[in-house]
Structures are given as C-alpha cells and as structure tokens.
C-alpha positions as CSV (number, residue, x, y, z in Angstrom):
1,X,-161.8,-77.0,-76.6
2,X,-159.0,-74.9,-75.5
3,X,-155.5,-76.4,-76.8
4,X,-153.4,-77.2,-73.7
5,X,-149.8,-75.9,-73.4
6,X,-146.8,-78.3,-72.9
7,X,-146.5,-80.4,-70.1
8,X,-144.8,-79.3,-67.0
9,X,-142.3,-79.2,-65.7
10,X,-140.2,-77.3,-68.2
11,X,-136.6,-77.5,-68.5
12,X,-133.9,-75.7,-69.8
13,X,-130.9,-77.8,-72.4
14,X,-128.2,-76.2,-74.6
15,X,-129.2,-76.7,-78.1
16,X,-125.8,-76.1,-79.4
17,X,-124.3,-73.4,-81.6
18,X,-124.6,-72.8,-85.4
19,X,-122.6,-70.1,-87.3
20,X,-123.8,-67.2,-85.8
21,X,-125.8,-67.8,-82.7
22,X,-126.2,-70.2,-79.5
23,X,-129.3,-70.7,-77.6
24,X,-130.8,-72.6,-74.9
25,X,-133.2,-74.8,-75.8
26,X,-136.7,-75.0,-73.2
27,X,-138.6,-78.2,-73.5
28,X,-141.8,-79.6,-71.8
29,X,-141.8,-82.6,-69.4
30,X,-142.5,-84.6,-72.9
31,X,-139.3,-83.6,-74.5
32,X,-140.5,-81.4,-76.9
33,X,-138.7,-78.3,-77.4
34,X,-141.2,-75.0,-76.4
35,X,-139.1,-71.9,-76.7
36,X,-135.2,-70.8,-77.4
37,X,-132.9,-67.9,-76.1
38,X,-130.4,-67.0,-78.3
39,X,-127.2,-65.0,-78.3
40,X,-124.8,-63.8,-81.0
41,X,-121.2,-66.1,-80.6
42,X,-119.6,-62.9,-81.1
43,X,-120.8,-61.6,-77.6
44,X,-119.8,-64.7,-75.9
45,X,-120.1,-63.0,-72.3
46,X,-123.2,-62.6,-73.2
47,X,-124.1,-66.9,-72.5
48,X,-124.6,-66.7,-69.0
49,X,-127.1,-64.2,-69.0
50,X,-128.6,-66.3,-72.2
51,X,-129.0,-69.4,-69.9
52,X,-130.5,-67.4,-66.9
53,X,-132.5,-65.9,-69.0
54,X,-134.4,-69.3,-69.9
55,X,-133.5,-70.4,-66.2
56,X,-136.0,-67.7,-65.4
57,X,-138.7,-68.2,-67.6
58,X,-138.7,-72.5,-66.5
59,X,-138.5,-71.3,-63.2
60,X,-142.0,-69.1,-64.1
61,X,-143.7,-71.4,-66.0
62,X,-143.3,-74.1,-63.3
63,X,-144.6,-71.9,-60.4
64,X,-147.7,-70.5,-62.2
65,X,-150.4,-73.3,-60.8
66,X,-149.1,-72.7,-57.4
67,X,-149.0,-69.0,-57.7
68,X,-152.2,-68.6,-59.2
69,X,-153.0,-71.2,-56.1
70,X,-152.2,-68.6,-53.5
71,X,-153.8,-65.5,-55.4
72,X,-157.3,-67.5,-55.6
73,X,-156.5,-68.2,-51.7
C-alpha cells in the first residue's frame, strides 16, 4: 500500500524565528507541520516573499485534485 500524503487542505502558520532564520511553517488539515520556508533575519525584506512563497505552494497542493480533475476531463 502506497503511504498517503497529509491531509488537505494545507495551511500556511509562522513558526517563529530562532537566531538566524525565520520560516513559515505549512501544516496539513491535521495540524501536523509538512514543509518550511525559511529566510535569513538578516535579509528581513526578504519575509514577504518567504510567506508567498509557502502561500503558493498551499495554494498548489490544494488545487491538485481539481486540476488533475479538469486534465482527465
């Protein structure tokens, strides 16, 4: 048996920062975290592209059954 991913839908969080870094967290419909982006705290401009960064990749993940939907149509 194939191992199913994390259930849908996914959502983006802020995990919070640490001495170096900050990242947004992604976690499954269960809570459970699934993936990170992370960006240096140096390059603090560089947050907002951080968070649409995992904006986008929710926002992909979350489409894919109706996407592959309207290919198979």
């Amino acid at each position: 048996m194939t191992q199913q991913h994390t259930p849908l839908p996914w959502h983006t969080g802020q995990a919070g920062e640490r001495i170096a870094f900050a990242d947004t967290h992604i976690t499954g419909a269960n809570g459970r975290p699934v993936a990170s982006t992370i960006y240096p705290l140096a390059k603090s401009n560089w947050r907002s592209e951080d968070e649409a960064n995992a904006e986008f990749i929710v926002q992909a993940v979350n489409a894919h059954d109706d996407l592959l939907a309207a290919l198979e149509a």
